[in-house]
Every structure is written in C-alpha cells, then in structure tokens.
N, C-alpha and C positions, 0 to 999 in steps of 0.2 A: 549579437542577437541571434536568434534561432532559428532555423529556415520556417517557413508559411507551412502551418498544415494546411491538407490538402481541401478542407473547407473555407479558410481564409484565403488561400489562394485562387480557387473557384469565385469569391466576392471578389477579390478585387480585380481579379483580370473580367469579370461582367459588370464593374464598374470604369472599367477604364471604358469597354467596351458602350457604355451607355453612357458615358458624359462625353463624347463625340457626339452623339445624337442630340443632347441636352444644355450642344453652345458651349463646351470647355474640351479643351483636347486631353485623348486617353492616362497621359500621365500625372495630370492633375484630378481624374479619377480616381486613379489608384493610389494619389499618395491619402487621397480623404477617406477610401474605403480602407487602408489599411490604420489610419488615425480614427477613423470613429470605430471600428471593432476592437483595439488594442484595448487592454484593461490598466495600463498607463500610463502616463503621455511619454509622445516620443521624441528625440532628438533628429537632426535633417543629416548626421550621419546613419543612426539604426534605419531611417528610412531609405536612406538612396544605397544600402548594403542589403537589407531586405527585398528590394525591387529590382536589386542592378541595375539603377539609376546612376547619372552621373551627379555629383556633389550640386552644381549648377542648377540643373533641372529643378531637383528639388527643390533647393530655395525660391526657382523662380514660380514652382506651385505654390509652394507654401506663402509666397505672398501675394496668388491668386486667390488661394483660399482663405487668408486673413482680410485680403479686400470684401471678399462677400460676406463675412464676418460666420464663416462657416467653423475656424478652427480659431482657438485663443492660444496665445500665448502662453506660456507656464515657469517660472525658475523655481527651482529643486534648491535646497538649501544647500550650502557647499558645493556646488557644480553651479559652472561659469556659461555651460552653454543651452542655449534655449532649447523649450520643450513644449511640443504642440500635443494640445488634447481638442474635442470634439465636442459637444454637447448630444450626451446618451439620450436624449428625451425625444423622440420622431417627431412631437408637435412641434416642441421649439427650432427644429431643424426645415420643418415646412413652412413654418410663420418667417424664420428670418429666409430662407428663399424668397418666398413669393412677396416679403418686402423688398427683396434687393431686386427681384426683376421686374415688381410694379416702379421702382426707382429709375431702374436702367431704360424698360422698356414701354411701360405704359405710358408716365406721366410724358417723355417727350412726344410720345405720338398726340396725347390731349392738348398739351400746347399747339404743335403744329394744327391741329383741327381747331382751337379756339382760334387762331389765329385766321386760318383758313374761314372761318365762319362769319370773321369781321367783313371780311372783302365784299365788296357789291359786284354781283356777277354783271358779267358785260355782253354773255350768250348765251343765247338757251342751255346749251352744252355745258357752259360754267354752272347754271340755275341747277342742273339733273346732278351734274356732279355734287355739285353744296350739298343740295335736298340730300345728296346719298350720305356725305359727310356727315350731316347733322346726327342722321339714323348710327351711324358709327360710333361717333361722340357719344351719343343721348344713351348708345349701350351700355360703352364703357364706363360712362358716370356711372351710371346705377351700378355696374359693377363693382368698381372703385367704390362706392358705398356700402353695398354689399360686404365686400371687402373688409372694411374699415369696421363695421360691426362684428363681423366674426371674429375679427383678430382682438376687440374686446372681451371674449367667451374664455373660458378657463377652457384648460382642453379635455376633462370631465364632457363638460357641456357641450364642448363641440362634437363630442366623437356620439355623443347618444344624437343632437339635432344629424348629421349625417346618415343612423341608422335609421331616422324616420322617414327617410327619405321617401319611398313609395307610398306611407301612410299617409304624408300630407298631401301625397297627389291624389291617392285615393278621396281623403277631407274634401280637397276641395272640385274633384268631380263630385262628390256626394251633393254637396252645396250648390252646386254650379256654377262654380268660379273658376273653372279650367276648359279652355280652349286646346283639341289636339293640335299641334305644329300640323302645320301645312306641311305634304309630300314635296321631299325636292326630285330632281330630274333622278339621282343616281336610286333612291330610294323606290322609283318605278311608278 
C-alpha cells in the first residue's frame, strides 16, 4: 500500500487524536479514519502497514469498530482475507453512533432511574434526591423520544429541520411559546 498523503495523514492522526476524547482509545481512531476516507475497502494487513501498527492491534480495533457496527465486513472475489469498508453517508454514520451510545449509555442509566423511581423514600434526603431523579428521567425520556423521531426522518429532512433551527425559536418567541432558560451561575 502507499504511504498516507500528507492530507489523510493529517485525518487520521486528529482522529486518533479525538476518539480518546470521544470514549475509544487513539488507535481505533485511526484505523476508522483511515477506513472511512480510503476509496476501497481494506485489509487488517494494508492497515497495520499504513499506520505502523502491529498485526494485533489492528484486529483488536477492527473488532471495536464492527461492534459499534461502524465498519462492515467485505470479501473480494478470489481473495481469502477480509476487508473492511465504512459507510460514506455522515448521516448514516451519526444515526448508527448515537444508536449505539443511546444502547450503551443512555438506556442503562433509564433503567437504573426507573428502577430508582420505584423505591419509597425513607428521608427527606432520599425524597430531594428522587424528586431530582425524576427531573432527569422525565428529560431523558423526552429525549429518547425525540430521538426516536428524528431518526424516523430521511436525512434530506433532517439536515433542512436543523437549518431551521433559529427560525423556529424565532416562531415561537413570535407566538409566545418560548421561555428564555434561566441564567446559570457560570453564565453570570
């Protein structure tokens, strides 16, 4: 394979660099930024010879990255070893995220609050905390539904409801259906 020009290597070393920050360590960034910009899929030797990666590593990303169902699988007709491609489409790439980490990360925390919401408190202190829980849950639901509608929307649809964004605040100041958020402490 061919070394990284100096624009693909720029991605991917500020994706290794951002999927530490984003809950996956640096080399499982960079093996996804160099599979979703490749023009066709690649093999987990072209990759750990393009990164200078070791043979290992790589596979143990690349079945980080098939668990989040970030990269697919691929066989080449006559060629025996596997080959990883990406899905070129940004929406499809944000829709399956933000399903794998409402998977991972939201639905266990609504359990624990459903769970948490059953319990009869025993002290005030329990009472303040629920009451607070509730307020958390009662967000995340609407979120989670929220959610759950959008990702109904073709991504047409989604990407113009996003540009409306300040028009419907606008809308509904006009109407006076908009309250401004209360000031928090940092905001002064």
């Amino acid at each position: 394979m061919e070394a990284l020009s100096p624009l693909v290597r720029s991605f991917v070393a500020h994706f290794g660099e951002m999927g530490s920050r984003w809950g996956i360590n640096r080399t499982v960034g960079q093996i996804y930024a160099l599979i979703f910009v490749s023009p066709r899929p690649l093999n987990a030797d072209e990759l750990a010879e393009s990164l200078e990666f070791s043979r290992s590593n790589v596979s143990m990303g690349l079945k980080e990255l098939q668990a989040w169902r970030l990269v697919r699988l691929k066989h080449l007709a006559g060629d025996r070893r596997e080959y990883f491609e990406a899905p070129s489409d940004a929406w499809e790439i944000f829709r399956t995220l933000a399903e794998e980490r409402r998977r991972r990360e939201i639905e266990p925390t609504l359990s624990m609050l459903r769970n948490a919401l059953l319990e009869s408190p025993n002290t005030e202190e329990d009472r303040i905390a629920q009451e607070r829980m509730r307020g958390m849950h009662d967000l995340i639901e609407l979120m989670s539904s929220w959610f759950d509608d959008m990702q109904r929307l073709d991504s047409q649809t989604l990407g113009q409801l996003m540009k409306m964004g300040s028009k419907v605040q606008k809308l509904l100041e006009f109407t006076g259906r908009i309250k401004p958020a209360a000031k928090t402490d940092r905001e002064g």
